[in-house]
Backbone as CSV, one residue per row, in Angstrom:
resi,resn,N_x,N_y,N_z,CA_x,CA_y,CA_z,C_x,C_y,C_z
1,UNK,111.196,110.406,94.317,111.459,111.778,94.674,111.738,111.805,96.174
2,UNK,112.703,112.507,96.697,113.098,112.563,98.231,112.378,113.639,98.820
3,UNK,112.302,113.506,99.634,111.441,114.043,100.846,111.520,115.737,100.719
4,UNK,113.428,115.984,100.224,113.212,117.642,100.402,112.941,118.025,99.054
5,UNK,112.965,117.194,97.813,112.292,118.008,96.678,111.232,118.101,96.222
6,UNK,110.557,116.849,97.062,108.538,117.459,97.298,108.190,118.554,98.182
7,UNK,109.101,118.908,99.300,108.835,120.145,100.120,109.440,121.199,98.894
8,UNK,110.104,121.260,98.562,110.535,122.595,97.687,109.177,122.862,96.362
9,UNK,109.250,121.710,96.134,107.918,121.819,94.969,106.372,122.343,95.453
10,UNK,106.434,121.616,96.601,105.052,121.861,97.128,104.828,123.779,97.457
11,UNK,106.390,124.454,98.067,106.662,125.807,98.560,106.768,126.289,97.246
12,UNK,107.550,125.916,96.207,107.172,126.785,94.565,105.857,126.765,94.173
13,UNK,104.927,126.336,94.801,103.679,125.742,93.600,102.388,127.272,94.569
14,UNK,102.913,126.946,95.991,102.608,127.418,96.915,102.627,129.109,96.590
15,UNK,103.848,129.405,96.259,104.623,130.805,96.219,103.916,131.424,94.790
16,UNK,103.870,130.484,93.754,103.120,130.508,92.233,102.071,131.662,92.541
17,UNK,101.464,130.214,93.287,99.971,130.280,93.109,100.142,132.133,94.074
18,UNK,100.887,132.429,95.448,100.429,133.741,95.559,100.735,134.793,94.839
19,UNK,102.060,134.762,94.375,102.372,135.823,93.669,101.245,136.130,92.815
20,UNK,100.858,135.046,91.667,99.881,135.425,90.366,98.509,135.571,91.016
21,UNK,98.448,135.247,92.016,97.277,135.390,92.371,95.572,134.362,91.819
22,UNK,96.087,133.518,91.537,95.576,132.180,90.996,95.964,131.012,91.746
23,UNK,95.035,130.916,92.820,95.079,129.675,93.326,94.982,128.263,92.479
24,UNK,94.182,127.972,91.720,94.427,126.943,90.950,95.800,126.351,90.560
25,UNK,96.607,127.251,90.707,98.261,126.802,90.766,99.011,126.179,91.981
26,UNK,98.087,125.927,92.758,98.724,124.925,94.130,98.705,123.840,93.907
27,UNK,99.453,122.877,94.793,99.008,121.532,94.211,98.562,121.230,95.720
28,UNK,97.476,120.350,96.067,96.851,120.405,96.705,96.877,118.510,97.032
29,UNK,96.775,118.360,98.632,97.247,116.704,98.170,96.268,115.860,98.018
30,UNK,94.723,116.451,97.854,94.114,115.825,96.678,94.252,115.567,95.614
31,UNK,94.793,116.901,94.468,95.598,116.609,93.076,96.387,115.965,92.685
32,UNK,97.125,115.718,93.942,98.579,114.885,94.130,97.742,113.578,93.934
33,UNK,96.812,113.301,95.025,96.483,111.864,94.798,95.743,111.271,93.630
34,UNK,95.198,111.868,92.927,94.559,112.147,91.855,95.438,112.130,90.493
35,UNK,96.460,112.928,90.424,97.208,112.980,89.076,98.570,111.569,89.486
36,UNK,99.082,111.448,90.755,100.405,110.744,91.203,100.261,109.093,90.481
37,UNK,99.406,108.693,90.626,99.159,107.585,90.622,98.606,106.860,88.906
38,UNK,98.131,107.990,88.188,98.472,107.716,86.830,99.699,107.737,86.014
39,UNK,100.070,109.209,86.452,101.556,109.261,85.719,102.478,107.916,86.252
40,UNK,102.305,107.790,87.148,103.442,106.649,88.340,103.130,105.527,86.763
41,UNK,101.713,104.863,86.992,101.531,103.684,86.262,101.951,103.850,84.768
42,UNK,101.768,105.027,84.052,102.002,105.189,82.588,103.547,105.233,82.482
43,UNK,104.421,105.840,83.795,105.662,105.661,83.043,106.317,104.026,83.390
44,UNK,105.845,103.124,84.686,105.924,102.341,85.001,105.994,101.163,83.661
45,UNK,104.903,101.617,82.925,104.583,100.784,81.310,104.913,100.593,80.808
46,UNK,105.396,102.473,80.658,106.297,102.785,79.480,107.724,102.224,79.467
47,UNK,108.362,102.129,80.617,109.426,101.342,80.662,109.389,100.123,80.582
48,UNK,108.742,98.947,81.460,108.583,98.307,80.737,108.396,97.659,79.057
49,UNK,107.241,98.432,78.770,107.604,97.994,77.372,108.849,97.850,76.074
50,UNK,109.643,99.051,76.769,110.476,99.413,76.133,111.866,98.350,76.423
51,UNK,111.729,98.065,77.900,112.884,97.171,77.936,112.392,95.814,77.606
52,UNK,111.123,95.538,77.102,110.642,94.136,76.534,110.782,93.876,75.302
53,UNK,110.866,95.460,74.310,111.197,95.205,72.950,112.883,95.261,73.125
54,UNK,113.257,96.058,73.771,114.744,96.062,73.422,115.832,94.840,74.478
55,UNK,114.747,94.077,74.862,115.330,93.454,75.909,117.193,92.547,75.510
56,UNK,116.860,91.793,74.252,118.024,91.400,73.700,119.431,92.261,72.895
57,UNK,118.542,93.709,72.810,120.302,94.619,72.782,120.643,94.616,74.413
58,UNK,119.864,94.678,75.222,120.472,95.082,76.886,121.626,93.501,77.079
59,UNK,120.925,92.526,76.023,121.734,91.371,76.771,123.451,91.200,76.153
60,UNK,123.481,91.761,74.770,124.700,91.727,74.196,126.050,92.444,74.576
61,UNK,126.926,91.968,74.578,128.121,92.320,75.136,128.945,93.516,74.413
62,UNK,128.762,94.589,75.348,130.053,95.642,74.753,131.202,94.967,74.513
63,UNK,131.342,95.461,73.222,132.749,95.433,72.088,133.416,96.574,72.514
């Protein structure tokens, strides 16, 4: 993710949370550090695995 679409996310999450009036809707860069680093590893996996089962269609040659 680039630099200006974590600032835009961080200012939507920001803006959320005042409008509704529910702070719990911020993301806070404790949460960040907290939730970032699982999702990161689970999709990290998930790809992997996927290009380990399908590894020999990636190798065959378009017809």
């Amino acid at each position: 993710m680039d630099q200006g679409a974590h600032v835009n996310l961080m200012t939507l999450s920001e803006r959320l949370a005042k409008d509704t009036g529910n702070p719990d809707l911020t993301i806070t860069p404790g949460l960040r550090i907290k939730k970032a680093p699982p999702a990161m590893i689970t999709t990290l996996v998930t790809s992997s695995i996927a290009k380990w089962v399908c590894f020999d269609f990636f190798l065959a040659p378009l017809h």
